[in-house]
LODREN-420415 format. One record per residue (C-alpha): x, y, z; residue number from 1. Coordinates in steps of 0.001 Angstrom, whole numbers. Example, Ala and Ser with C-alpha at 12.3 -4.5 7.8 and 13.67 -1.06 7.14 Angstrom:
REM residues 2
((12300, -4500, 7800), 1)
((13670, -1060, 7140), 2)
REM end
This chain:
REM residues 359
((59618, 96267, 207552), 1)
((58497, 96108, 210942), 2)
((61409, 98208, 211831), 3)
((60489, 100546, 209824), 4)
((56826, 100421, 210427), 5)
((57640, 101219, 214526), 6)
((59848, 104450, 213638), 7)
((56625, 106050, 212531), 8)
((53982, 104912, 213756), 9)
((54745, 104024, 217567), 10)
((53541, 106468, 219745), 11)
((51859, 108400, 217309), 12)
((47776, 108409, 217745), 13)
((46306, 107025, 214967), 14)
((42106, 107404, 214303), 15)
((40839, 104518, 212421), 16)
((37204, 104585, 211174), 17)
((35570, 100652, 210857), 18)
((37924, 99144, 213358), 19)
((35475, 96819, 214173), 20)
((35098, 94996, 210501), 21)
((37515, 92321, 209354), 22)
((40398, 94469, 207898), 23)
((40241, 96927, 210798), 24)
((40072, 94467, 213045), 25)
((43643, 93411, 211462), 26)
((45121, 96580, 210940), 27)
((44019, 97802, 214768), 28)
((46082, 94631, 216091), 29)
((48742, 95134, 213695), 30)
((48828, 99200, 214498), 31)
((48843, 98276, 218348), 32)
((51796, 95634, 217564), 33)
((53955, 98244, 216140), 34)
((53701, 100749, 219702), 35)
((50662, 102705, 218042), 36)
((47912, 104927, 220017), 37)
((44769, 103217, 218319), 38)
((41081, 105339, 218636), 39)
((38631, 103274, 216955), 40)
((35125, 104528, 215622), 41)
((33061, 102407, 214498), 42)
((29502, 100222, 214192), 43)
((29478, 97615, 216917), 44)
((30831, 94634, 215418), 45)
((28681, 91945, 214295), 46)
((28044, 88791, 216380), 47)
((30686, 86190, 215603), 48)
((32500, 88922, 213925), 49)
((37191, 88796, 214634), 50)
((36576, 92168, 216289), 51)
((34565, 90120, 218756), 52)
((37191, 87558, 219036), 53)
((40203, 89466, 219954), 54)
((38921, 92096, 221363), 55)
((39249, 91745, 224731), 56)
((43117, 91239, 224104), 57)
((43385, 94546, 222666), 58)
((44236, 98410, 224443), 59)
((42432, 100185, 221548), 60)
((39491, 102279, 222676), 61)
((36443, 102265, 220378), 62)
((34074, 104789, 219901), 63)
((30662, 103089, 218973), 64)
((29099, 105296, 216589), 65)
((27654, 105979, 212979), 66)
((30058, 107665, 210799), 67)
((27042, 109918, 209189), 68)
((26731, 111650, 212367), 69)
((29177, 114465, 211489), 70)
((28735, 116029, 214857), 71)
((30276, 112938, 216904), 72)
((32646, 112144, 214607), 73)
((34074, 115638, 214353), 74)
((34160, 115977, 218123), 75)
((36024, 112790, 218022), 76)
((38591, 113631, 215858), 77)
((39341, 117072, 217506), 78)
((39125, 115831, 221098), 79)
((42119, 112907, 219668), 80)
((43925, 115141, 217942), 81)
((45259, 112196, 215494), 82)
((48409, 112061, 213344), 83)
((47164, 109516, 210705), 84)
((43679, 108499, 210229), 85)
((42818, 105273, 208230), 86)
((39176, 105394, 207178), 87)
((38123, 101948, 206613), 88)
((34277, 102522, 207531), 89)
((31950, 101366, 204850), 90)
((29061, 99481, 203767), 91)
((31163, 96790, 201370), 92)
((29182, 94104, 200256), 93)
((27723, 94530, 196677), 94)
((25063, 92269, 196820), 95)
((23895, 93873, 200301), 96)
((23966, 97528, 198544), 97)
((21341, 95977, 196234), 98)
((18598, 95887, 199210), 99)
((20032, 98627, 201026), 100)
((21148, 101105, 198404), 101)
((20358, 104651, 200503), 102)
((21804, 103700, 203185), 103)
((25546, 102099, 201496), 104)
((25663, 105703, 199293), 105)
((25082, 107864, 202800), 106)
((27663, 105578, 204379), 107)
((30173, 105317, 201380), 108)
((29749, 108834, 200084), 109)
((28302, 111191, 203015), 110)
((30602, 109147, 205572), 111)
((33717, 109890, 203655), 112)
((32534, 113380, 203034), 113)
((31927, 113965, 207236), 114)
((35376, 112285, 207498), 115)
((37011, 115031, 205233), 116)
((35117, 118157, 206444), 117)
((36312, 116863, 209829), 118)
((39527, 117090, 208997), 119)
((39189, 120673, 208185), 120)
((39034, 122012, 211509), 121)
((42248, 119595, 212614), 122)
((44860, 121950, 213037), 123)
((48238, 120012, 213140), 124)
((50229, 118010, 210980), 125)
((47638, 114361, 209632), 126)
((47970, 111980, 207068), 127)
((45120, 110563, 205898), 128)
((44328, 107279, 204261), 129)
((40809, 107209, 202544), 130)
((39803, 103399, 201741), 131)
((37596, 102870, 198520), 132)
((37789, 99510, 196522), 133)
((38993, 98091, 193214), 134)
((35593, 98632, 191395), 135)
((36027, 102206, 191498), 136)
((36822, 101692, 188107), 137)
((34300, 102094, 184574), 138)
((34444, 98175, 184525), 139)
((34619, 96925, 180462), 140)
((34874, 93683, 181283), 141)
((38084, 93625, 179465), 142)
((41977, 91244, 180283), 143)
((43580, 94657, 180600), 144)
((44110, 95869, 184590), 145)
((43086, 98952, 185222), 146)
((45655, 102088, 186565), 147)
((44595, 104918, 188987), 148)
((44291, 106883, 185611), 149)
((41727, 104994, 184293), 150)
((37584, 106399, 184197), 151)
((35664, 105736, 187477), 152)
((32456, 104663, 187589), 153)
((29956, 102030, 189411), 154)
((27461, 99720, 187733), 155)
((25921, 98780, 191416), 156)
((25335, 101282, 194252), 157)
((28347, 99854, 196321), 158)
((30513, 100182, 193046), 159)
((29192, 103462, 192359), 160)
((29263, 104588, 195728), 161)
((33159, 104040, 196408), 162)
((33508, 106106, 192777), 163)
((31970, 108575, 194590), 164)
((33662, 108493, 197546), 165)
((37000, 109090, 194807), 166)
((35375, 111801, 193405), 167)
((34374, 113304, 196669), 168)
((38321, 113111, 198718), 169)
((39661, 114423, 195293), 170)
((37398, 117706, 195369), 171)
((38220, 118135, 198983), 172)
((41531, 118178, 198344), 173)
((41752, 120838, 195487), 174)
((38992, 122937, 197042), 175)
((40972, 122727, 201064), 176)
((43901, 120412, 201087), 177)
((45770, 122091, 198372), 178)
((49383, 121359, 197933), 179)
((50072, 124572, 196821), 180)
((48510, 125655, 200614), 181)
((50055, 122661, 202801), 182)
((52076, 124678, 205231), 183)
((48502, 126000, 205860), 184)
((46547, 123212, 206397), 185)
((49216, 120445, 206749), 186)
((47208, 117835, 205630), 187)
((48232, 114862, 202930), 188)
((45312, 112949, 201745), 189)
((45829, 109421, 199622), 190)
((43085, 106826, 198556), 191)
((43665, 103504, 198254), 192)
((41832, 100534, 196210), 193)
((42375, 97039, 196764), 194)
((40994, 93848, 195421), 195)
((39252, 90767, 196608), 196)
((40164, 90286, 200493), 197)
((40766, 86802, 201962), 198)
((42085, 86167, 205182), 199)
((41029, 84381, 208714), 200)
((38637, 85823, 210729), 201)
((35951, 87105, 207683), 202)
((32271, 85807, 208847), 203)
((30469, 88471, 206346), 204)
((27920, 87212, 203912), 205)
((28209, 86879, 200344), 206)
((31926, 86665, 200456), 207)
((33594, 83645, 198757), 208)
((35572, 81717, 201597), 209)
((33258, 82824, 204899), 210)
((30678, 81039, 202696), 211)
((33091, 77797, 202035), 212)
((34170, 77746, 205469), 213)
((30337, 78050, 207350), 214)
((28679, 75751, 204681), 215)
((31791, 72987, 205309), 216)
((31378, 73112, 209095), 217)
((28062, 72535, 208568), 218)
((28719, 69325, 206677), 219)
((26205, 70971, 203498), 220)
((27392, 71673, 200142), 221)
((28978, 74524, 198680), 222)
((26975, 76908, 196313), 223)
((29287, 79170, 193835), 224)
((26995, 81674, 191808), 225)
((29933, 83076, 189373), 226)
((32034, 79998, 188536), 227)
((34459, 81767, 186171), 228)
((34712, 85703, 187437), 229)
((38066, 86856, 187964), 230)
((38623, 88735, 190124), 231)
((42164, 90262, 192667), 232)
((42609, 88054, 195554), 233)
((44878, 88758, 197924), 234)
((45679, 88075, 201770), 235)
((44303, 90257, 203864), 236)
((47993, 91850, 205542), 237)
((48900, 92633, 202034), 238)
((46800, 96057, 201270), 239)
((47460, 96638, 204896), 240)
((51162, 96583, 204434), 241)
((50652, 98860, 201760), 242)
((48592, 101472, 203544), 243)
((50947, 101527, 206279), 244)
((53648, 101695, 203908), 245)
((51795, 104895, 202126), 246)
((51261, 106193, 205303), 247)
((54436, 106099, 206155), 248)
((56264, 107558, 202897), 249)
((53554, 110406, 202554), 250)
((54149, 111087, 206570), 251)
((57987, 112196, 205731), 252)
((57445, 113474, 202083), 253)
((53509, 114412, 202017), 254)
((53371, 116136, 198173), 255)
((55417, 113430, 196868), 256)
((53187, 110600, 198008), 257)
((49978, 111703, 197954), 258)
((47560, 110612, 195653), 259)
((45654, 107200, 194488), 260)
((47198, 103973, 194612), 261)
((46206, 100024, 193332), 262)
((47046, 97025, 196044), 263)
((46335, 93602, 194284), 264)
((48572, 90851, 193288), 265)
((51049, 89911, 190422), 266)
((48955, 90958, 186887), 267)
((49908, 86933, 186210), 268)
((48716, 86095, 189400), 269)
((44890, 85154, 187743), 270)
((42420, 82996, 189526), 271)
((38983, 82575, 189421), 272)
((36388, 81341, 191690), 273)
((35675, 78001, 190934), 274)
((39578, 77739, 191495), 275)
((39626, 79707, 194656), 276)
((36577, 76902, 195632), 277)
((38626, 73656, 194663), 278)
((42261, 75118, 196347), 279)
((39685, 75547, 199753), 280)
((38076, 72417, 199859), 281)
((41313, 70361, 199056), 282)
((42670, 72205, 201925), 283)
((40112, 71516, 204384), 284)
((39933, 67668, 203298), 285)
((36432, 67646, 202969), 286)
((33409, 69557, 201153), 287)
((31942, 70151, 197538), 288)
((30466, 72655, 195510), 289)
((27395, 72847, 193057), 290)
((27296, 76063, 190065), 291)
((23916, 77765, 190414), 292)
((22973, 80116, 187687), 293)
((20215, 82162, 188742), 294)
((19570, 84849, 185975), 295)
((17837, 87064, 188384), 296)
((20584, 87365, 190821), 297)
((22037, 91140, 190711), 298)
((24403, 91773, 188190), 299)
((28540, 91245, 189486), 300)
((31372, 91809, 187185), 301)
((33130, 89058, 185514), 302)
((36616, 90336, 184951), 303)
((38456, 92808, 186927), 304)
((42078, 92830, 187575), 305)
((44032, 95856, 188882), 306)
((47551, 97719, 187244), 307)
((49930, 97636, 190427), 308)
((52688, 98976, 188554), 309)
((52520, 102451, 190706), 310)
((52443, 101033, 194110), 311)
((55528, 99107, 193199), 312)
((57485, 101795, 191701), 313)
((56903, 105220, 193998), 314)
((56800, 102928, 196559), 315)
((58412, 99912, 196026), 316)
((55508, 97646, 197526), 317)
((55032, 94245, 196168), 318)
((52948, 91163, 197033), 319)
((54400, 88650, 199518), 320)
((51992, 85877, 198765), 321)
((50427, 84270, 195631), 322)
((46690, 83894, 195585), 323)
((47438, 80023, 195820), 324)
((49499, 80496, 199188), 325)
((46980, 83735, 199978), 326)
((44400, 80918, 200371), 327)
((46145, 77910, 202052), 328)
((47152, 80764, 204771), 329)
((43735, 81510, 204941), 330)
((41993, 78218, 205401), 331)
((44472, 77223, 207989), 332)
((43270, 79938, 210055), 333)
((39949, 78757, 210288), 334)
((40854, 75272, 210761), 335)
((43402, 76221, 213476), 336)
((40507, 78470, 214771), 337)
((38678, 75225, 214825), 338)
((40784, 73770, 217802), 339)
((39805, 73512, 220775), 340)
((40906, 76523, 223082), 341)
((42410, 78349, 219729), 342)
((43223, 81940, 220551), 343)
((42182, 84136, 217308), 344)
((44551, 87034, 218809), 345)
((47380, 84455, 219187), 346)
((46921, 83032, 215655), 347)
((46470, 86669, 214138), 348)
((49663, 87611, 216002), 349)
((51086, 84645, 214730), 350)
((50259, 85469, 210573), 351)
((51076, 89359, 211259), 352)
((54753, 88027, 212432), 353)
((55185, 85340, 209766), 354)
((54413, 88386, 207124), 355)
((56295, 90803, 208402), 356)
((58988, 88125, 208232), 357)
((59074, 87484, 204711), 358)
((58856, 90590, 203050), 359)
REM end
């Protein structure tokens, strides 16, 4: 794969939007790994934030700016004249989109629309990866996983946001990235939607295993709000494997490729998160959890589970790692982390070689 990965990507310049949060932070090392030109644009990270930690080691030149100022991003874009673009800027934390609902739509929706209209005035040959989420989807709380044909929609504003951000890339691509015009306007456009995340280096709040991982450091006890959701874990190089891997088919065959694509695991790959909670704190040797049912917490889905069955068959992607082995990876990050004088570039390096390894 990484073979592969460095016949089309090194040397090419590649603009990727939220460089500075946890999976951009990955992909920008992994993109500079393979020979890439990396221009990031993004928020300054937050304090404590992987960004933060590896940053230093990295040639990548960030642009610290808002994505909802159209103006800077567009000038940007044109003055980098990029061959792909990854946008992975977004506000992506449900429970955060709650308390700041305005301002996760303007990011979520407006951002990806100032991405798009952008792109417009790009004229060469750039494929585009738009990043949305797995609860894109109308959720019915049902077993069945859901396919890219299935009905968008968004109970919360971060839910309901990324549906829009769907709806949004999919009218600018009738109404100015045709097909039927792509000699024109060379442009091929794909969105993405992966599950649950997990991988070392995520400090954000409300997420699952950040939240193991600070409260067992600090010697306190685990609190887990929604015991039995299920939800799509997966380690974090896996989507990013299949971007590239999008990227990289729709780069050589652009009508072909293009379109909307699931990254999760196996469909009998099911876990949920009192699981994920017990598999961590074994690992880590120490730690326990309490349930807490508060009835006036904001509402999060119980069930969601994605159809992969696309990804796999146009482009013959397929999870590496089981959520089980997703999560020992994972806490053995932060443990190694841990050490004293650990190197997060060096151990990142380290997981990005040991996947690229075994798939």
């Amino acid at each position: 794969m990484k073979n592969s990965f460095e016949k089309t990507f090194s040397g090419k310049k590649i603009f990727l939007t939220g460089n500075t949060g946890f999976k951009g932070a990955w992909l920008t090392l992994w993109l500079e790994q393979i020979g890439a030109d990396v221009r990031g644009y993004s928020l300054k990270p937050e304090s404590g934030s992987l960004y933060n930690k590896i940053s230093k080691k990295l040639k990548c030149r960030t642009v610290f700016s808002d994505i909802n100022d159209h103006e800077k991003l567009e000038k940007e874009i044109l003055k980098f004249q990029p061959d792909f673009v990854f946008h992975l800027a977004a506000q992506s934390l449900v429970r955060r989109s709650y308390k700041l609902p305005l301002y996760t739509f303007g990011t979520n929706l407006m951002g990806t629309a100032n991405l798009l209209q952008s792109l417009i005035k790009l004229k060469k040959k750039c494929t585009a990866i738009i990043v949305t989420t797995d609860k894109v989807y109308e959720n019915k709380e049902w077993i069945y996983p859901y396919r890219e044909v299935d009905r968008l929609g968004g109970y919360d504003p971060y839910s309901a946001s990324k549906s829009c951000a769907e709806i949004v890339t999919s009218s600018y691509v009738n109404s100015f990235f045709n097909h039927k015009n792509f000699n024109l306007h060379k442009k091929s456009i794909s969105t993405v939607r992966a599950g649950n995340v997990i991988g070392g280096g995520d400090f954000s709040e409300d997420r699952l295993i950040p939240d193991i991982v600070k409260t067992i450091i600090k010697n306190k006890t685990i609190t887990i709000r929604n015991p039995d959701s299920i939800r799509p874990w997966q380690y974090v190089l896996e989507p990013l494997s299949g971007y590239l891997m999008l990227a990289e088919c729709m780069s050589k065959e652009p009508l072909k490729y293009s379109g909307a694509y699931n990254f999760g695991p196996a469909q009998d790959d099911v876990l949920n998160v009192r699981s994920i909670a017990e598999i961590a704190v074994g690992i880590f040797g120490k730690g326990k959890y309490i349930i807490s049912r508060n009835k006036t917490e904001p509402h999060e889905a119980n069930m969601l589970r994605l159809d992969i069955s696309k990804a796999s068959n146009v482009l013959n992607w397929h999870p590496v790692l089981n959520t089980n082995e997703a999560v020992r990876r994972t806490i053995a990050w932060y443990k190694s982390s841990l050490a004293k004088n650990a190197d997060a570039f060096e151990l990142c390096l380290k997981e990005i070689s040991e996947f690229e390894n075994q798939r």
